[in-house]
VMD Tcl script that draws the C-alpha trace (Angstrom):
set ca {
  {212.51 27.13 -52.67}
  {214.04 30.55 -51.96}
  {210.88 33.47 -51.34}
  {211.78 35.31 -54.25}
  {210.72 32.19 -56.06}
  {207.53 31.65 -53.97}
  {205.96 35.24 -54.84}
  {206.94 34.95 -58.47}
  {204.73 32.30 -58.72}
  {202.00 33.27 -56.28}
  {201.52 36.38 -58.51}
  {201.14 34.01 -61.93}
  {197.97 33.81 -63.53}
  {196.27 30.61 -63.08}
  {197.12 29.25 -66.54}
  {200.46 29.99 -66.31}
  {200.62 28.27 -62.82}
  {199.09 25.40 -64.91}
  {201.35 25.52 -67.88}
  {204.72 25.71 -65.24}
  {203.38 22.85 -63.42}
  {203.03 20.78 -66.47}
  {206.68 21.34 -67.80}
  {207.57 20.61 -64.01}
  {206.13 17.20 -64.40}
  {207.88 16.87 -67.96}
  {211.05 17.65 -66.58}
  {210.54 14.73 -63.79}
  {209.68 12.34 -66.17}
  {213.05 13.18 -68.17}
  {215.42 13.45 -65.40}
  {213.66 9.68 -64.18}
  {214.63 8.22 -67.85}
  {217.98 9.90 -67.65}
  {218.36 8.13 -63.86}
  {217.60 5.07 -64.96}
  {220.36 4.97 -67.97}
  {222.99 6.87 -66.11}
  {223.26 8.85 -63.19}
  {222.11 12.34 -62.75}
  {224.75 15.47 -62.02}
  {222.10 17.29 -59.65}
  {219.45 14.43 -57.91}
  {218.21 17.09 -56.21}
  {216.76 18.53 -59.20}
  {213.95 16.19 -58.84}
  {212.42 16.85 -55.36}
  {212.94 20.61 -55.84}
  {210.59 19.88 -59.35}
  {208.68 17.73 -57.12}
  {208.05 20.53 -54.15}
  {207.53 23.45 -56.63}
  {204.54 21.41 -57.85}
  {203.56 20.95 -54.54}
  {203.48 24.56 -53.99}
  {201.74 25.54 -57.35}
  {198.85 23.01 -56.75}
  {198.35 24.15 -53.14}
  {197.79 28.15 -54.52}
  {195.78 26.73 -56.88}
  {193.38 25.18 -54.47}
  {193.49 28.18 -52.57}
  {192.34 29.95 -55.20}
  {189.58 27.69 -55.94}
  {188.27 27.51 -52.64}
  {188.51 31.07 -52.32}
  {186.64 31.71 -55.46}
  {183.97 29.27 -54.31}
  {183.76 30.72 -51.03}
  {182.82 34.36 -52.30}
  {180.41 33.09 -54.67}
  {178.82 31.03 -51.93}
  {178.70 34.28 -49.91}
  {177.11 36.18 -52.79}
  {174.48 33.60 -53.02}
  {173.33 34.40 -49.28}
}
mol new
graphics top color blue
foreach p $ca { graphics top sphere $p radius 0.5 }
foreach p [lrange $ca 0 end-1] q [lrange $ca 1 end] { graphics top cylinder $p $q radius 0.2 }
display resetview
């Protein structure tokens, strides 16, 4: 994943982090079927799919923890 693409995404909104991982996973599930009748032109496509969801569920947790984490300050 080139860094371009990295900070695109680390400056999303958390529903649209949501919404890109969800077509992500969409798109795996299609270019599986399509695998399994015929071959694929780029197999690659599906563990850069697979990494980019990686990525966008790792900020995600970040997020949450981080969110937690100030709350759980403000508390004290």
């Amino acid at each position: 994943m080139k860094r371009k693409d990295k900070e695109t995404l680390k400056n999303m909104g958390d529903p649209e982090m949501k919404a890109q991982a969800a077509d992500l996973k969409k798109r795996i599930f299609q270019l599986k079927f399509k695998r399994t009748t015929s071959p694929i032109e780029n197999p690659l496509a599906l563990r850069t799919a697979r990494r980019k969801i990686a990525v966008i569920n790792t900020w995600l947790r970040q997020r949450e923890l981080a969110k937690s984490k100030t709350a759980a300050e403000v508390k004290k």
